[in-house]
C-alpha positions as CSV (number, residue, x, y, z in Angstrom):
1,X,-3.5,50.1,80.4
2,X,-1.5,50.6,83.6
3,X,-1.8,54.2,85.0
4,X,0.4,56.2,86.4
5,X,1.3,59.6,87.9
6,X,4.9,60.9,89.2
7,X,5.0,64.0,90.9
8,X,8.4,65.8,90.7
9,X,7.2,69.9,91.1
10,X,10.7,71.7,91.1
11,X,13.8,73.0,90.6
12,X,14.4,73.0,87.0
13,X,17.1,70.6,88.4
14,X,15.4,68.6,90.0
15,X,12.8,68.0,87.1
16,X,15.6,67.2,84.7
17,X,16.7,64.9,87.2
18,X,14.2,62.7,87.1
19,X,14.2,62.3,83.3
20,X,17.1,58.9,83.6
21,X,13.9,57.5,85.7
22,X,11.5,57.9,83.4
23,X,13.4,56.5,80.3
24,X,14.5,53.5,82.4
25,X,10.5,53.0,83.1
26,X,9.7,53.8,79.7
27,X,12.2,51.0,78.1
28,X,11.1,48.2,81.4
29,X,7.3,48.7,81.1
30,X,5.9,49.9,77.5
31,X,2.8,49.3,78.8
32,X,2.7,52.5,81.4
33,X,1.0,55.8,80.8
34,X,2.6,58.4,82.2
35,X,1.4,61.7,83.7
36,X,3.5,64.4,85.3
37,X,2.6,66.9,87.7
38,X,5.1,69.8,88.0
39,X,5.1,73.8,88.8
40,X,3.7,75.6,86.2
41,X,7.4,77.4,85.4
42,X,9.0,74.4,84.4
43,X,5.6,72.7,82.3
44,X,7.8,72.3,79.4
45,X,10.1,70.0,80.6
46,X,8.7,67.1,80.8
47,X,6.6,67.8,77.6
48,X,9.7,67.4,76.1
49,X,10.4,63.3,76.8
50,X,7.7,61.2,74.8
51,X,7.1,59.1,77.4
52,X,4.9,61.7,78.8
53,X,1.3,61.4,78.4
54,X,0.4,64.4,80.0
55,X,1.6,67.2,81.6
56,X,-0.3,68.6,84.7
57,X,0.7,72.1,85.8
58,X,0.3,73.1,89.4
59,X,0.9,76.7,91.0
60,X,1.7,75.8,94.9
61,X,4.3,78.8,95.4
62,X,1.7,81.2,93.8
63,X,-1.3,79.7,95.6
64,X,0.2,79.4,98.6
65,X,1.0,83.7,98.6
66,X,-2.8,84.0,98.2
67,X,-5.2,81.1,99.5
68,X,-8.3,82.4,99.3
69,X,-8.2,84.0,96.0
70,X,-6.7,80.7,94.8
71,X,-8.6,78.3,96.1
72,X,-10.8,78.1,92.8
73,X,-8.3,77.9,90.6
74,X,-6.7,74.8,93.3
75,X,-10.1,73.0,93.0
76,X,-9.8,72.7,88.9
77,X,-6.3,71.7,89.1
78,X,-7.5,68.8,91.8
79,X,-10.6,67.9,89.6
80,X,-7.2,67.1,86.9
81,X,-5.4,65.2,89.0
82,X,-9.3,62.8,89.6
83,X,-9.7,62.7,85.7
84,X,-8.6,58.7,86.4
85,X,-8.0,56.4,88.9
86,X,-4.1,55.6,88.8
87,X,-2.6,52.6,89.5
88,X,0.3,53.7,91.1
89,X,1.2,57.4,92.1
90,X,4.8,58.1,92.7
91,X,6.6,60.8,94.6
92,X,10.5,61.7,93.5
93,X,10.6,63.9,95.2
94,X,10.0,63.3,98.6
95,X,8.7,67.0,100.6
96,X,5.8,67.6,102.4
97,X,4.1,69.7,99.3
98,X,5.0,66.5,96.9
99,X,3.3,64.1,99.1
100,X,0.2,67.0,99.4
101,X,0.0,67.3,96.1
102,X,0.1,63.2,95.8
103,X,-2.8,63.0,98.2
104,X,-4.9,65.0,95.7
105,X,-4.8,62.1,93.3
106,X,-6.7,58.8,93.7
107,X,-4.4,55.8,93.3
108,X,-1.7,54.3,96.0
109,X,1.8,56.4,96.7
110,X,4.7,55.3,96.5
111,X,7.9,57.0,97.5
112,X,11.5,57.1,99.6
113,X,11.2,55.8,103.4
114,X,11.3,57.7,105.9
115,X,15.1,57.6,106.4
116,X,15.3,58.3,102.7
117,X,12.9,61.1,102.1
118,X,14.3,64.6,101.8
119,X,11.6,65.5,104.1
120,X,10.8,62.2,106.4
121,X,7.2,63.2,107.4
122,X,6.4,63.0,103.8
123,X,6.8,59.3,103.8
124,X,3.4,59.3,106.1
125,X,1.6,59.6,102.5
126,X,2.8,56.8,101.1
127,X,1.5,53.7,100.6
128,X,4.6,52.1,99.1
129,X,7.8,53.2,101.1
130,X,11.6,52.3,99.7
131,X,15.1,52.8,100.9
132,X,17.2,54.4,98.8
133,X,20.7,55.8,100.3
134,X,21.1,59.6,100.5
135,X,24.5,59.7,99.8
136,X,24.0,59.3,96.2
137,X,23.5,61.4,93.0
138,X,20.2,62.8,92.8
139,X,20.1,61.0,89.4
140,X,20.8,57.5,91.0
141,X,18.0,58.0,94.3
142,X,15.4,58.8,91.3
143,X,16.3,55.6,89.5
144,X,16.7,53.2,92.0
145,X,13.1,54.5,93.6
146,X,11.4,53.9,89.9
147,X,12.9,50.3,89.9
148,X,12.2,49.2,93.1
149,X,8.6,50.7,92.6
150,X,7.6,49.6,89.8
151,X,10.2,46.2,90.1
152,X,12.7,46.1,87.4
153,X,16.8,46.4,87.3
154,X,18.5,49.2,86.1
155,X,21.8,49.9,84.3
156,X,25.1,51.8,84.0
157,X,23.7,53.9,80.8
158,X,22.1,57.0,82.2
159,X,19.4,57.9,79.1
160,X,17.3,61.4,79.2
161,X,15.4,60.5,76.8
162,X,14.2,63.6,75.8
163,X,12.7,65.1,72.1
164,X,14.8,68.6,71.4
165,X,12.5,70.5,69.0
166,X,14.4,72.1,65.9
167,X,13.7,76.1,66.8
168,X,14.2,78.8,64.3
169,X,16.4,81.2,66.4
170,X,17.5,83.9,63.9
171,X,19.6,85.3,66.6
172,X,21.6,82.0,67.3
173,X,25.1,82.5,65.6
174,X,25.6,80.8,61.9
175,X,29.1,79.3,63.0
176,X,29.9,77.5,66.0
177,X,29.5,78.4,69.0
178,X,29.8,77.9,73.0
179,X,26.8,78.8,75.0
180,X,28.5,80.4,78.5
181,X,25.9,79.9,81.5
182,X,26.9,82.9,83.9
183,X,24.0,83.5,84.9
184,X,22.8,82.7,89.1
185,X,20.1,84.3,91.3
186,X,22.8,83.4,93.9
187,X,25.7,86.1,94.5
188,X,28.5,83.0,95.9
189,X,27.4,80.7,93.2
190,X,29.2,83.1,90.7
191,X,32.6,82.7,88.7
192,X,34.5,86.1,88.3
193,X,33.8,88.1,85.5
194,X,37.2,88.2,84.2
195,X,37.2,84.9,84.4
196,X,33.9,84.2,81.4
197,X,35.7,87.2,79.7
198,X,39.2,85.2,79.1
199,X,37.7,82.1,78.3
200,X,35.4,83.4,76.2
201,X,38.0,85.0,74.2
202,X,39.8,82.1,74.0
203,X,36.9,80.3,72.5
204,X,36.8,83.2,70.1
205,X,40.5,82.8,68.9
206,X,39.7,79.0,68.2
207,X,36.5,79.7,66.0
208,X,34.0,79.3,68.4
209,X,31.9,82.4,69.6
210,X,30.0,82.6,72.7
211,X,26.4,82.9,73.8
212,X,25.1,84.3,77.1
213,X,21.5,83.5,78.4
214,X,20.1,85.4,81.3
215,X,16.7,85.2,83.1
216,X,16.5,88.4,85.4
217,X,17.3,91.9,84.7
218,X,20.4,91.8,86.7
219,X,21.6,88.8,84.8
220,X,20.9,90.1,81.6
221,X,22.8,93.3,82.8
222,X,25.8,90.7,83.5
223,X,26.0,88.9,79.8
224,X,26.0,92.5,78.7
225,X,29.2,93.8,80.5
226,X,30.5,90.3,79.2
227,X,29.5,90.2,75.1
228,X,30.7,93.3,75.3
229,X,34.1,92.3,76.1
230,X,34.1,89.0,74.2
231,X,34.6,89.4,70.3
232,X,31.7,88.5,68.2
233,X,29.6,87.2,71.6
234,X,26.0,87.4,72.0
235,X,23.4,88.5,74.8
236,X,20.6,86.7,73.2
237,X,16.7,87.4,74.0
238,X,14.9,85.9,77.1
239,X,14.3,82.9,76.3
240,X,11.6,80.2,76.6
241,X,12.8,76.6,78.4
242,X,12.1,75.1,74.6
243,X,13.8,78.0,72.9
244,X,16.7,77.2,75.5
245,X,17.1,73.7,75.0
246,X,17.4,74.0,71.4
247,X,20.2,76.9,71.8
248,X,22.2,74.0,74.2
249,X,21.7,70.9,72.3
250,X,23.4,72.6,68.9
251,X,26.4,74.4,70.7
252,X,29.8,72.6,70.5
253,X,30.2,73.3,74.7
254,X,28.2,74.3,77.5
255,X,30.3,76.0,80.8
256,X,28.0,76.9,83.0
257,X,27.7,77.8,87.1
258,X,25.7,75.7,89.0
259,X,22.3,76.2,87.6
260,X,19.4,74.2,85.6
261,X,20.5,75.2,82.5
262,X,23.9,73.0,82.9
263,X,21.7,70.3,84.0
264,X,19.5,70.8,80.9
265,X,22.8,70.3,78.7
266,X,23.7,67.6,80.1
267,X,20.6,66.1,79.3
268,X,20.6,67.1,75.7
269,X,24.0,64.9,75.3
270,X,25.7,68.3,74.7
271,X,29.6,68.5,76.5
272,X,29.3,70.7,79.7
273,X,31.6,71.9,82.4
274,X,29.8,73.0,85.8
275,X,31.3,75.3,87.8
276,X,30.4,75.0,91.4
277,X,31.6,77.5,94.0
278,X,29.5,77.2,96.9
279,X,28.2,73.8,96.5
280,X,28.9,70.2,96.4
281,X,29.0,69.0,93.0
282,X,28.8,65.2,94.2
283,X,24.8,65.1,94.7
284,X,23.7,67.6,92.4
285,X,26.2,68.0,89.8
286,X,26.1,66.9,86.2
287,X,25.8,63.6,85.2
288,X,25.0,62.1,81.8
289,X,26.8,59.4,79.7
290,X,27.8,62.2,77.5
291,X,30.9,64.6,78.4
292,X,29.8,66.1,81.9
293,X,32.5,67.5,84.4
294,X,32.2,69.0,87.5
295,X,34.3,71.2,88.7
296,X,35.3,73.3,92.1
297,X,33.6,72.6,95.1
298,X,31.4,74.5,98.2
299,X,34.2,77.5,99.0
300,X,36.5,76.6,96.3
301,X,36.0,77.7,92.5
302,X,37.8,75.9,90.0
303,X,40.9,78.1,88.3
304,X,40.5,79.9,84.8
305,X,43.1,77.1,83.5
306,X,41.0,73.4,84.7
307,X,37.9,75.3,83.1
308,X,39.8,76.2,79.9
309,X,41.5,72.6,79.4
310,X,38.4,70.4,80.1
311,X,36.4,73.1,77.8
312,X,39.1,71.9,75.4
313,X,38.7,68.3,75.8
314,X,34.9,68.4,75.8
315,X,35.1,70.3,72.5
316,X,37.3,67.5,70.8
């Protein structure tokens, strides 16, 4: 059987978008094993498409903060990556630690060119180097690398693929509901508060409620203040990427800032609204066959009222 490893480490964004590739390899060559070597945060991502042999964690931003205490833990994770000879090893996502950690394995490379590479000196790894524009969706670089590597056509249809487990989450509201993704590690990347507050009561008077993950103390602070002020919301438990994906792919809507979680419901074929206000949603923003919009822009936010009518139009 035909080998072979990608190595796609992080953002939670950036794993998710590679998950279009991996079905388009998946459906053009049955006859691939796939391994996946990722940061050990975001391990349960690709665990989640079937396609997915097996999942290899790695721990570079840890290791890297201390080297010597790490370096037997850095040695196991190597002897993983040698457990087979792959055919072909292939690098997304095209940064110097990708194309380290690449170098680890035994097989040939393949990855962007050195024009195309987010990083260019990381195309001096490869054994295999393609052009694929820059001024494209994030989504459609990762595709057009897969085919060209691995030589077959791709398509319009933009397919995640992946397997949302069915979660018992006796939190998660018994009617409908909106899940509201307020939550950024970034201060500019944030919509007002007043803003998630109206449109979450709107939701309310239509029958939907809302539901407000966090991840850090200060973002769990945030959905607070704004359950609080939304009838019958919810500031739900941390939650695990598994538990998460299960809350987004049964809500009726995602709205969300510019963060992995949107990405994560677009790729569960949920409707989602991004809201971007300090970056540009035209290489990064969502982007799925399924109801995805994008709105605002790198210094603009989108009003209350284009957020409220395409959350409309998403939920019919």
């Amino acid at each position: 059987m035909f080998q072979t490893l990608i190595i796609r480490l992080s953002s939670m964004g950036d794993v998710i978008h590679h998950f279009p590739a991996l079905s388009d390899l998946a459906r053009h060559r049955p006859d691939i094993a796939i391994d996946w070597v990722v940061e050990e945060g975001f391990a349960a991502l690709p665990a989640l498409h079937p396609a997915v042999r097996t999942v290899i964690p790695t721990a570079l931003r840890r290791w890297r903060k201390a080297p010597l205490k790490s370096r037997a833990e850095f040695l196991n994770f190597r002897r993983q990556l040698r457990h087979c000879q792959y055919d072909l090893i292939l690098d997304s996502q095209g940064l110097i630690k990708s194309a380290f950690v690449a170098k680890q394995a035994l097989g040939p490379i393949s990855g962007y060119d050195r024009v195309s590479a987010r990083e260019g000196l990381a195309s001096l790894a490869y054994q295999h180097k393609y052009p694929v524009s820059r001024h494209q969706h994030a989504i459609i670089r990762n595709r057009q690398l897969s085919a060209q590597a691995f030589n077959y056509e791709i398509d319009d249809n933009i397919n995640y693929g992946l397997n949302i487990p069915q979660l018992d989450l006796p939190w998660r509201p018994g009617q409908a509901y909106a899940v509201l993704l307020s939550a950024t590690s970034r201060s500019d990347k944030e919509w007002a508060e007043d803003n998630w507050i109206t449109l979450g009561k709107r939701l309310d008077a239509i029958g939907i409620c809302s539901v407000l993950p966090w991840g850090s103390t200060l973002e769990q602070e945030r959905s607070q203040r704004l359950a609080a002020a939304i009838p019958h919301a919810v500031c739900p438990p941390q939650m695990s990427l598994k538990e998460a994906a299960s809350l987004l792919a049964a809500s009726q809507v995602v709205v969300g800032v510019d963060t992995g979680l949107a990405h994560l419901a677009a790729a569960v074929a949920v409707p989602v609204i991004a809201i971007f206000c300090a970056s540009d949603p035209q290489l990064t923003g969502v982007l799925a066959s399924s109801y995805a919009v994008n709105l605002g822009n790198n210094g603009a936010p989108p009003s209350l009222e284009s957020v409220w009518q395409a959350t409309l139009d998403g939920i019919k």
